[in-house]
SENUKE-520936 format. One record per atom (N, C-alpha, C): x, y, z. Coordinates in steps of 0.1 Angstrom, whole numbers, plus 5000, padded with zeros to 4 digits. Atoms other than C-alpha are relative to their C-alpha. Example, Ala and Ser with C-alpha at 12.3 -4.5 7.8 and 13.67 -1.06 7.14 Angstrom:
2
500949885000
512349555078
500950125000
499149895000
513749895071
499250115008
# end
This chain:
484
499649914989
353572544088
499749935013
500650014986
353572464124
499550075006
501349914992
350972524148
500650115008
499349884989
351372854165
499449995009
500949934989
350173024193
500250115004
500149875001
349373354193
500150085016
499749964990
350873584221
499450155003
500449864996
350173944237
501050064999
498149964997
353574194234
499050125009
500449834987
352874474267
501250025004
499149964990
355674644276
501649994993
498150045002
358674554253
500249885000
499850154991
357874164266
499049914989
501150105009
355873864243
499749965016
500250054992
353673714270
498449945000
501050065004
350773484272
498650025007
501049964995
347173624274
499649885018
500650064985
345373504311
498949954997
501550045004
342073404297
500149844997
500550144999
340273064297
499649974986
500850015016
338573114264
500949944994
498450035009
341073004237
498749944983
500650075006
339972884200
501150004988
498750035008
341772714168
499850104986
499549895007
342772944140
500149904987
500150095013
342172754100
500450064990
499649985013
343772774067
498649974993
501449975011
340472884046
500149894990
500050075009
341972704018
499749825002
499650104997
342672354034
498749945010
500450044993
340272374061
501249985015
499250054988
343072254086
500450085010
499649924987
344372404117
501250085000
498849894998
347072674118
500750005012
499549954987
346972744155
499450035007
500950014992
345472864184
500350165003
500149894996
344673194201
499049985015
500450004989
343773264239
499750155004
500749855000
341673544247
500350115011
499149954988
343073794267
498550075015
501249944991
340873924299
500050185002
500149854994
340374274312
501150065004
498550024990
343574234333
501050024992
499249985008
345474194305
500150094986
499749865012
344474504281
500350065011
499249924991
345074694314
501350035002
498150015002
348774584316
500350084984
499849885014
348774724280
500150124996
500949815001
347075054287
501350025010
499049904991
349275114319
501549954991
498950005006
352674984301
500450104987
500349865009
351575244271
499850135001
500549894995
350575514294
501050055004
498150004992
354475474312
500550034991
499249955011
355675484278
500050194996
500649895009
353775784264
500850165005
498849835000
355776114282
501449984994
499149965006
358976024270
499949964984
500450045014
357675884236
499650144992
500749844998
355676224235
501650124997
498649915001
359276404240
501049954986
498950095011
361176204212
499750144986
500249955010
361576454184
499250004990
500450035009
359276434154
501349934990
498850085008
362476374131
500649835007
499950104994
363776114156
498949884994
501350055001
360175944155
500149944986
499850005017
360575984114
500849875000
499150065002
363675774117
499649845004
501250154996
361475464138
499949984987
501050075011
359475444109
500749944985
498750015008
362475444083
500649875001
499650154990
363675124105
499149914994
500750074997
360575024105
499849904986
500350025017
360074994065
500749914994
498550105007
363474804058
499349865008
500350164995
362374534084
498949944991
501250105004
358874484066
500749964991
499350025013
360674494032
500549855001
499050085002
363074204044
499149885003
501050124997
359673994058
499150044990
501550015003
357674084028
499549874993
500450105007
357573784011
499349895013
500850104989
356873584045
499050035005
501249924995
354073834050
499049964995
500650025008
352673784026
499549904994
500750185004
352373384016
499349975018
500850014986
351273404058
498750054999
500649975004
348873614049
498649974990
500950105011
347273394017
499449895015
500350114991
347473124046
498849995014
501549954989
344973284070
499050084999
501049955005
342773444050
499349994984
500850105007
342573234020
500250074986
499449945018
343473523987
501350004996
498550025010
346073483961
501050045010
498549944994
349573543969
499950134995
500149855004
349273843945
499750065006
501049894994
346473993964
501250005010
499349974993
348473943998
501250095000
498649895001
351574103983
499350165000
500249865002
349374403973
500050065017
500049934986
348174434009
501150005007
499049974992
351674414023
500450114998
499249904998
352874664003
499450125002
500849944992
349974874009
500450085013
500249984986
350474834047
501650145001
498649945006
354374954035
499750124996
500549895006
352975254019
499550125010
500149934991
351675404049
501250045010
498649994992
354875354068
500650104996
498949855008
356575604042
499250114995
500549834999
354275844043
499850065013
500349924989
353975894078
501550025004
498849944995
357675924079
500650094996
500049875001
357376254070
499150075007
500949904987
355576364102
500950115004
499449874996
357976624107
499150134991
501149875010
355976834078
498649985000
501549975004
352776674081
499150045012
500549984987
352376744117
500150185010
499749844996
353377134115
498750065004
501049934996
350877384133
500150094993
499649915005
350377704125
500350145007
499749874990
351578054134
499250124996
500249895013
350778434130
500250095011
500049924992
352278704147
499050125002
500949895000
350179024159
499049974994
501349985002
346878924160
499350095013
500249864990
346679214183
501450095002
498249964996
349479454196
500349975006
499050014991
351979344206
500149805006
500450184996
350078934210
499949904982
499750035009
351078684189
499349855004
500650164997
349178294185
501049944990
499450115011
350577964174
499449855006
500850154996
349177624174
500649934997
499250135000
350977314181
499449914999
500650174998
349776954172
500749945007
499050094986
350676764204
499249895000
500250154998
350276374209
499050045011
501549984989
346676304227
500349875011
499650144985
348075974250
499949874991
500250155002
347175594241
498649984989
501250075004
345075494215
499849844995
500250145000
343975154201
499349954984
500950075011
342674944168
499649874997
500850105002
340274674165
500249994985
499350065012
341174514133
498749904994
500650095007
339274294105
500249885002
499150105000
340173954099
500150014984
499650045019
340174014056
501150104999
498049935002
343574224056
500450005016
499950034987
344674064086
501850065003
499049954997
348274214077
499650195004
499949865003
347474584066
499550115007
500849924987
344674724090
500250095012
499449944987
346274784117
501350134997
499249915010
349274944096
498950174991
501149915007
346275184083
500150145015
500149944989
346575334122
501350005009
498549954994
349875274137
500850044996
498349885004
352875464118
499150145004
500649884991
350275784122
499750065014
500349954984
349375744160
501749995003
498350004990
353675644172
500450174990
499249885004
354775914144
500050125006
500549874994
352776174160
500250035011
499249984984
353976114196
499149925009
500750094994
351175834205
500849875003
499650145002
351675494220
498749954994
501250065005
349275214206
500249884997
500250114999
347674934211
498949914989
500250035011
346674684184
499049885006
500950135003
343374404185
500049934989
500650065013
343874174159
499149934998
500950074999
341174004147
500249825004
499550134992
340873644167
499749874991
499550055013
340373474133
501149974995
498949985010
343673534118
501350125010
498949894995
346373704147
501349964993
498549994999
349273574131
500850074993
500049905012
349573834105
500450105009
499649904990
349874054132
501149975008
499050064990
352173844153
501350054993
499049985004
354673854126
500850205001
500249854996
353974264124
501650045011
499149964987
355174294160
501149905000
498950054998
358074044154
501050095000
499349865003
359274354134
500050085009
500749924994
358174564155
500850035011
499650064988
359874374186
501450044995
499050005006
363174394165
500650164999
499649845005
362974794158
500550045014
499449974986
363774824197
499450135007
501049884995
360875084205
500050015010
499850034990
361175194239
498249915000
501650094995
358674964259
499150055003
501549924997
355075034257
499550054990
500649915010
355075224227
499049984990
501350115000
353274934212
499649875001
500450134996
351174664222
499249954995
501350085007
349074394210
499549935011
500850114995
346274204229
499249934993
501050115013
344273904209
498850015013
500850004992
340873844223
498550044991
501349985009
337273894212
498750085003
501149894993
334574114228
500450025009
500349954985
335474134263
501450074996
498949885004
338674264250
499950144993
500449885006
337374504228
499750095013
500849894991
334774674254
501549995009
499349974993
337674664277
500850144999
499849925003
339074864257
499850134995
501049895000
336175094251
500150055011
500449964987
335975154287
501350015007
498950014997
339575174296
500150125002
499749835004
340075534311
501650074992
498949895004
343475574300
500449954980
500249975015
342575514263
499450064996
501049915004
341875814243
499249994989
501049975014
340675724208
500349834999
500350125003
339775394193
499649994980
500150045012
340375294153
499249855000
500750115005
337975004136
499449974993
500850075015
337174844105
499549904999
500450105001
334574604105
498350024993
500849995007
331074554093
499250155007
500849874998
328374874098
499449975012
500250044985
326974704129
500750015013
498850034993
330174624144
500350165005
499449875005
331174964132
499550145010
501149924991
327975164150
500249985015
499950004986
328674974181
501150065010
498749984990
332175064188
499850174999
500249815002
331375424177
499250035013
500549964988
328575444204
500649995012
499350074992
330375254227
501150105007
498849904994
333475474228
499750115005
500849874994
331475804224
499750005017
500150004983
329975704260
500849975006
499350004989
332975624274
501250154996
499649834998
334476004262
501450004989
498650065010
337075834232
499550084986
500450015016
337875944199
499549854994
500350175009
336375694174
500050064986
500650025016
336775634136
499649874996
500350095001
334975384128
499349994984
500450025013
334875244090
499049885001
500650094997
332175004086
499849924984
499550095011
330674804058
499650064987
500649965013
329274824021
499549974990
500850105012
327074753992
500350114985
499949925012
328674933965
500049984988
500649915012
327775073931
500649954986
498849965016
329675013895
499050004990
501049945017
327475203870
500450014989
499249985022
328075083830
498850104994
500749915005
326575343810
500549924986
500350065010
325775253778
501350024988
499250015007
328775393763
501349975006
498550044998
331575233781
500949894995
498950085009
334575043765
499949895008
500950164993
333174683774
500949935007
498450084992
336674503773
500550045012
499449984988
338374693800
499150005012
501350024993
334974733818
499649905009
500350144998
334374383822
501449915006
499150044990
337674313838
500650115011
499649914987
337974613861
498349965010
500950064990
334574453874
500349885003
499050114996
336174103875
500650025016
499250004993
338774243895
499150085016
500450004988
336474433920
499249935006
501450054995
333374213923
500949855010
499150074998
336073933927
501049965009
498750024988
339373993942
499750015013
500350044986
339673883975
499149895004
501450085003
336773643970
499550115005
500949924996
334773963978
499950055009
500249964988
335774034008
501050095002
499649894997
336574384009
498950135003
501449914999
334574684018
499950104988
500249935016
335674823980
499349934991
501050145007
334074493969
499050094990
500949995009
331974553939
498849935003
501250114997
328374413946
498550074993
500849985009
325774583926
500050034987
499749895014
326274623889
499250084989
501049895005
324074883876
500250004983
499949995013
323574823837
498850114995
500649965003
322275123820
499650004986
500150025012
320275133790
500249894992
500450085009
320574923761
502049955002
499250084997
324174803777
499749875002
500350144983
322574503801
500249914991
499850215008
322774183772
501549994999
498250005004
326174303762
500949985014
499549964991
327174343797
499849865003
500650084995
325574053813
500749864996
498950095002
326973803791
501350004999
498350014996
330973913790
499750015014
499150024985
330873943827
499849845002
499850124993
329473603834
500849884994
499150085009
331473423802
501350055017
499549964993
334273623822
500149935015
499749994987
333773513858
499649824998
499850114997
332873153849
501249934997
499550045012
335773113831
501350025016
498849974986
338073193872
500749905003
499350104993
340472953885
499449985013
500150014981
339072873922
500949895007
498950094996
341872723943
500450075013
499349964990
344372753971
500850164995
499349865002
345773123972
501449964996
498450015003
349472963973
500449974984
500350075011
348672813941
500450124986
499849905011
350073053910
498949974991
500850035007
347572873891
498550105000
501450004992
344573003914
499650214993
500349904996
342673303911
498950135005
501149964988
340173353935
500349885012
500050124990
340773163967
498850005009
501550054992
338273063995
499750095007
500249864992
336173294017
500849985017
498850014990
338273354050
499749885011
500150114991
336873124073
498049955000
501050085004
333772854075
498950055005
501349915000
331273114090
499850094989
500249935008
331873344066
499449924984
500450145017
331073034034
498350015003
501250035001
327972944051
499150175002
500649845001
326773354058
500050024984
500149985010
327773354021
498749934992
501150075002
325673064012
498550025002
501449954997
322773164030
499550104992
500749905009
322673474010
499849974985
500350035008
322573313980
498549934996
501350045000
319773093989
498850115004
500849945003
317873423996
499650084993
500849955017
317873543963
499749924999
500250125010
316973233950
498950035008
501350064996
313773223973
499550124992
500549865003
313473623966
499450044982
500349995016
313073573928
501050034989
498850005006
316273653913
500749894990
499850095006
317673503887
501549915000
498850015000
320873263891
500849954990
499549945015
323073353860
501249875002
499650094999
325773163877
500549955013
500350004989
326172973909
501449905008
498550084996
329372923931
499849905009
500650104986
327772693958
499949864992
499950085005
328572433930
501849954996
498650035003
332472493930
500649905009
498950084989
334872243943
501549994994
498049985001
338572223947
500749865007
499650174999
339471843944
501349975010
498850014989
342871913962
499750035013
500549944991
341072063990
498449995003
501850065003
337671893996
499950075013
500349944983
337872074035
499950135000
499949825003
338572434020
498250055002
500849905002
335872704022
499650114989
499849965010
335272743991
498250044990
501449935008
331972963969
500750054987
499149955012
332773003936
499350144995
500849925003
331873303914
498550034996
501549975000
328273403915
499450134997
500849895009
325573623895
498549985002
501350085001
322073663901
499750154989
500549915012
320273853872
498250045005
501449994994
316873983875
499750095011
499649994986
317874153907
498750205004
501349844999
314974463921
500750065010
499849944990
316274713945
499449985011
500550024984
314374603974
500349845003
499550094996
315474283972
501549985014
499650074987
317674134007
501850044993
498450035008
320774073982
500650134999
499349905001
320774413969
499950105006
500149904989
320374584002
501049945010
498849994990
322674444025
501349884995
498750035007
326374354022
500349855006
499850125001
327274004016
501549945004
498749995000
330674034017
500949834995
499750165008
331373703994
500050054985
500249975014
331573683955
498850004994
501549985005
328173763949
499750124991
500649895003
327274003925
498350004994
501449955005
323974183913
499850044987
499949905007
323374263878
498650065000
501549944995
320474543883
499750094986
499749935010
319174703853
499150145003
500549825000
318775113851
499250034982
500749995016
316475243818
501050125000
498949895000
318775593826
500850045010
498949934987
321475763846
499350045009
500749944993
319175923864
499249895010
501050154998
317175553874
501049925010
498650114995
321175393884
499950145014
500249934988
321375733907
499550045016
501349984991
317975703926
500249875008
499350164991
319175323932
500950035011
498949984994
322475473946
499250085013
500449944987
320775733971
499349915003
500650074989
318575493984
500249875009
499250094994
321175263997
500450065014
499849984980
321975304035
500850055003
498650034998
325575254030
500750074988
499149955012
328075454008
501950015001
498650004999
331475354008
500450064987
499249965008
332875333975
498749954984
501150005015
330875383938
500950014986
499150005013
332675373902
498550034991
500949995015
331175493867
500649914988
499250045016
332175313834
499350084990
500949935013
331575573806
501550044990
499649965007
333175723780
499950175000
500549924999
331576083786
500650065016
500049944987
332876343807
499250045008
500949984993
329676463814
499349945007
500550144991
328776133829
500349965009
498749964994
331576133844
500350125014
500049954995
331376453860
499150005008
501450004996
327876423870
500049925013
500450134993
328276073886
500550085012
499249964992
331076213907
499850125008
500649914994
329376513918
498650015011
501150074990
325976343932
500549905005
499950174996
327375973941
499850075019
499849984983
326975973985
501049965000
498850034996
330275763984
500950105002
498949915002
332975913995
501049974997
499150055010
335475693974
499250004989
500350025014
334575753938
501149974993
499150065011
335975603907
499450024989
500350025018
335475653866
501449934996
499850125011
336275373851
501349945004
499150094987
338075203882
498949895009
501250084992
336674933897
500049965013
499249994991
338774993930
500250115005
499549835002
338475343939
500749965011
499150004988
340875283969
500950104999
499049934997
342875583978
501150005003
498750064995
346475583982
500050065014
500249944980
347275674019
500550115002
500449844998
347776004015
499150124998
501749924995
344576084010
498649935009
500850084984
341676024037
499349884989
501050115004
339675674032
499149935014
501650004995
336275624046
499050034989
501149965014
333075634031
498950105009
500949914998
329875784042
499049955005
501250014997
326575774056
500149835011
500050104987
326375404077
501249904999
498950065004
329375304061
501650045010
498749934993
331675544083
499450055015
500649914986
330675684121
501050065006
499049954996
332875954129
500350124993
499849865002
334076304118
501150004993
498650015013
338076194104
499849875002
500150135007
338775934083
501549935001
498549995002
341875734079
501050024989
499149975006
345175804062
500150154998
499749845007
346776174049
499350065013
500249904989
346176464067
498349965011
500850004987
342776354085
500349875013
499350084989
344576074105
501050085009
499349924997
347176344116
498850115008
500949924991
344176544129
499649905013
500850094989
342576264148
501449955010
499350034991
345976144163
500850135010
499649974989
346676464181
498950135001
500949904991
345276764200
500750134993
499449865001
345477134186
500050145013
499949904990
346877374213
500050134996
499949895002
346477714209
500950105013
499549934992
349177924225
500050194996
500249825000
348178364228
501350025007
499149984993
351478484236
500350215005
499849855008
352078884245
501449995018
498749924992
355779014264
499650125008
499449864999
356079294284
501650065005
# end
């Protein structure tokens, strides 16, 4: 691929950030250089915000159905780029092509659900709530909002927040992460092509001073953001004080409890696929696996026969399957956490800081990894790694894997493996996550229902997708009506 360079779209126009900063953009797998990104200043999310602010009354006036029809547009264009979405995608953040397709079509999946904002955006009525006075509540577009983006689904993230804010009658402005913009570039190629009036949305690249800019920006009212719990906490506070909505998804150290009577085989590759896919870098990531009872030998050895047994390679590669972690801070942040179980006393079952990928001696590459032995107060199984690291931790009962689970910080997403509905029902009734799964190793939501987790994993009140993204992107008016 030739080098790019990643642009700003304000206004209807591609045009090249103003900032001095700039830095090069790497193929995870290869190591090599992609391309470049130039950070945008203050000046230039401003041009964003007022070119989105210009847009937003007659955008605001556009029918819902009309609106509907954007997004209808919008769907055929991804469709016709998804395959280039998607090997771009392997290419700047380093997982399979499979994985990448999933998150395009993912990203796709939102698109066609929010283009039925004519029904999901209805208020409600009720004549005579007095004599002769009648109320009705309108969901109306709240102005400009904005989303700070990941760099590990560098296509779909942003797709998690834009068909919901334009559907609803918002403009919006998009940060991709300064990792990986080109996922996004392509995005707004489409984007650029649907013939939105100008403004309706814009992208700025950039890295902190863009962000707060956009914390502090008066004429943006809410602010979407998926990144670690830190990250997560800051933009939350951050906005709050400057008087913005915020949902802010953060990070996770989640759960997959085998109970002694779960069906091993499927078991053992629906952990595979969560502890795994992605090289681990998701916030559904699997990372502690809770063996209860007189499961742990049986368990212990199919997962790690299982996970040593992975292809590690280039994502492009059909062969491959686990590619490298997304970029060379994130290898060595992985590494490091390995070598602190290893001081911490844990046992290492098996160790990816020994993989190599002969075609790619420059890649960023950690192979699968297990530490065994692993105590709840240990470093490993308290904060999230976000690499192929797992935990296997052992519980003597349900009750023992539970006490583990509340006393985690973070509760995104949790799974059971049983056999038993009562186990089953139980889990799913105490777990704090607010994504649960039996006998999934992926509780991911489809996007018509809300996804967020809980407690330091989420800061915020709505979540995204389905009807709580449709609350957060507009304002409920209450109209008291009485004649005489």
């Amino acid at each position: 691929m030739a080098a790019r360079v990643a642009k700003n779209y304000v206004g209807g126009e591609w045009v090249e950030p103003a900032g001095t900063e700039s830095q090069e953009t790497f193929d995870p797998a290869t190591g090599e250089p992609l391309g470049r990104v130039t950070f945008s200043t203050a000046g230039d999310v401003d041009a964003a915000v007022r070119a989105a602010r210009a847009a937003f009354p007659e955008w605001r006036a556009t029918p819902p159905l009309s609106r509907a029809r954007w997004l209808f547009k919008l769907k055929g264009l991804l469709e016709e780029r998804f395959e280039e979405a998607a090997r771009l995608c392997t290419m700047e953040v380093g997982k399979t092509l499979e994985e990448s397709r999933g998150e395009v079509r993912r990203a796709i999946e939102v698109v066609e659900v929010m283009a039925g904002v004519p029904s999901l955006m209805k208020g409600q009525c009720l004549e005579d709530i007095a004599a002769g006075l009648d109320c009705v509540v309108y969901r109306q577009p709240a102005g400009v909002f904005a989303a700070i983006c990941p760099y590990n689904f560098p296509f779909m993230v942003s797709l998690w927040f834009l068909p919901p804010a334009i559907a609803t009658g918002n403009c919006f402005i998009v940060k991709p992460s300064e990792q990986d913009p080109f996922s996004q570039q392509l995005l707004f190629e489409a984007l650029d092509e649907l013939s939105l009036p100008p403004g309706v949305v814009g992208m700025v690249h950039g890295g902190k001073d863009a962000v707060n800019a956009l914390l502090r920006h008066p004429g943006v009212t809410g602010v979407s953001i998926v990144g670690s719990s830190p990250t997560a906490k800051y933009i939350y506070e951050e906005g709050a004080r400057n008087g913005k909505r915020v949902q802010a998804l953060g990070g996770a150290k989640n759960f997959l409890v085998v109970m002694p009577d779960a069906v091993l085989g499927p078991t053992v590759n629906a952990l595979i696929g969560s502890c795994y896919g992605c090289a681990g870098q998701r916030c559904l990531a699997g990372a502690n696996v809770v063996a209860v009872g007189d499961v742990y030998e049986r368990l212990r050895d199919a997962l790690v026969g299982k996970a040593r047994g992975l292809v590690v390679g280039n994502g492009l590669d059909p062969a491959t399957q686990m590619g490298p972690l997304g970029n060379r801070r994130s290898m060595e942040k992985v590494v490091r956490a390995i070598e602190t179980g290893v001081k911490e006393g844990a046992k290492l079952l098996l160790d990816g800081r020994s993989v190599k990928v002969a075609a790619h001696p420059g890649g960023f590459y950690v192979g699968p990894t297990i530490f065994d032995g692993v105590t709840p107060g240990m470093t490993i199984a308290r904060e999230e790694i976000f690499g192929p690291v797992v935990n296997i931790v052992r519980a003597k009962d349900f009750g023992e894997a539970m006490d583990m689970i509340d006393a985690c910080p973070m509760a995104n997403a949790s799974s059971i493996f049983t056999s038993s509905g009562k186990w089953a029902r139980e889990f799913a009734y105490r777990v704090p996550a607010s994504m649960c799964g039996v006998n999934i190793g992926i509780a991911a939501p489809m996007s018509f229902f809300s996804f967020g987790g809980n407690r330091e994993s989420f800061y915020g009140d709505l979540k995204a997708h389905g009807a709580e993204s449709i609350d957060f992107f507009t304002d409920r008016k209450v109209v008291s009506t009485r004649w005489f």
